[in-house]
N, C-alpha and C positions, 0 to 999 in steps of 0.2 A: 561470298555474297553477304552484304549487310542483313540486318535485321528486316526494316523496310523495302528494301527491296524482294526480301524470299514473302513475305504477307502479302504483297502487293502480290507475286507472282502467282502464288498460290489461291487467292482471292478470283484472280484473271481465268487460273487453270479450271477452277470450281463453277464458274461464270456467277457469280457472286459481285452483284453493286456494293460500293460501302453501307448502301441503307440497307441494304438485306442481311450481309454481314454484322451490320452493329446491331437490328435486329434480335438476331441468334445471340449474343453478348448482350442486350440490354441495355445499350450503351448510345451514345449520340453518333450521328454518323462523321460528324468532325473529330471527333475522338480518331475513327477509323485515317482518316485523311491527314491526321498529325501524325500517329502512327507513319502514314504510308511515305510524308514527305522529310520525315525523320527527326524530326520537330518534339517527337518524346516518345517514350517507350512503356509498354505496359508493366506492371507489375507482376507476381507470380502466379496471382490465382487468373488473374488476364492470360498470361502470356499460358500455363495450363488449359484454359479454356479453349484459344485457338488453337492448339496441338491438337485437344482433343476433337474439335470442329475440322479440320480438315488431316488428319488421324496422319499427322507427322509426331518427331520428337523435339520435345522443347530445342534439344542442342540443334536441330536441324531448324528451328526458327531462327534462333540464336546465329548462325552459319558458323558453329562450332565442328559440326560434319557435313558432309552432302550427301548422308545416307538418309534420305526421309521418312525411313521405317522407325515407330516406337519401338521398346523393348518389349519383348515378348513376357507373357506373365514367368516363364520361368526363369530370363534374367533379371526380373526385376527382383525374384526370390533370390536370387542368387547372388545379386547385390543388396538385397537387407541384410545377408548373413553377415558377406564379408563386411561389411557399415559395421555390422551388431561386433562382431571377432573383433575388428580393428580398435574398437573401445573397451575391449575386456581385459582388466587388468588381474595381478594374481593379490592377496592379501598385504604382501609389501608393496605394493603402487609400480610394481611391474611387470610388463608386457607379458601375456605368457608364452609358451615354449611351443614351438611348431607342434612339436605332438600331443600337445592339450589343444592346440590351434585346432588340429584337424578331428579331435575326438568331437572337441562343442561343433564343429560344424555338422558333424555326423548327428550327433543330436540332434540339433537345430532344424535338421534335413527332415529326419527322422520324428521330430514333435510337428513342423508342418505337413506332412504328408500324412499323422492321421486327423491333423484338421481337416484337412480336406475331404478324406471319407464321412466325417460327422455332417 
């Protein structure tokens, strides 16, 4: 399913008009209706905004999946780590070694976990 089309669906399923929808967005309600007849697409902090308003995943706007559930707060951590790992290089400008891989992630794990007690 298209972009426009899963907004449009979603919008329907909410019972949500374009003007109440654009609304909640700040936006004109033609905005909503270009959107919906595919005529353009929003941008990031848009297209975040509606994920968060009717609490799907971007890629599930996108119709990159048809699982409409966001990432839960601990794979989101769990994907900054690996993001953070994937760009750590060693002192010569290469990649490091799986078992420095898995040390920093222990770390990583292990430094957000007592943020979150603070």
């Amino acid at each position: 399913m298209l972009f426009n089309e899963r907004l449009k669906a979603l919008r329907k399923k909410n019972k949500l008009t374009q003007s109440e929808l654009s609304k909640k967005l700040n936006i004109k309600p033609v905005t909503i209706s270009s959107y919906e007849l595919g005529n353009s697409t929003p941008n990031n902090d848009m297209l975040i905004a509606l994920s968060k308003i009717f609490d799907v995943s971007t890629d599930y706007l996108l119709g990159r999946t048809d699982d409409p559930s966001p990432l839960s707060k601990e794979e989101k951590r769990n994907l900054t780590i690996e993001e953070a790992l994937d760009n750590v290089m060693t002192y010569d400008d290469k990649p490091v070694s799986d078992h420095d891989r898995e040390v920093l992630r222990r770390l990583f794990e292990t430094y957000l976990d007592t943020k979150k007690e603070d």
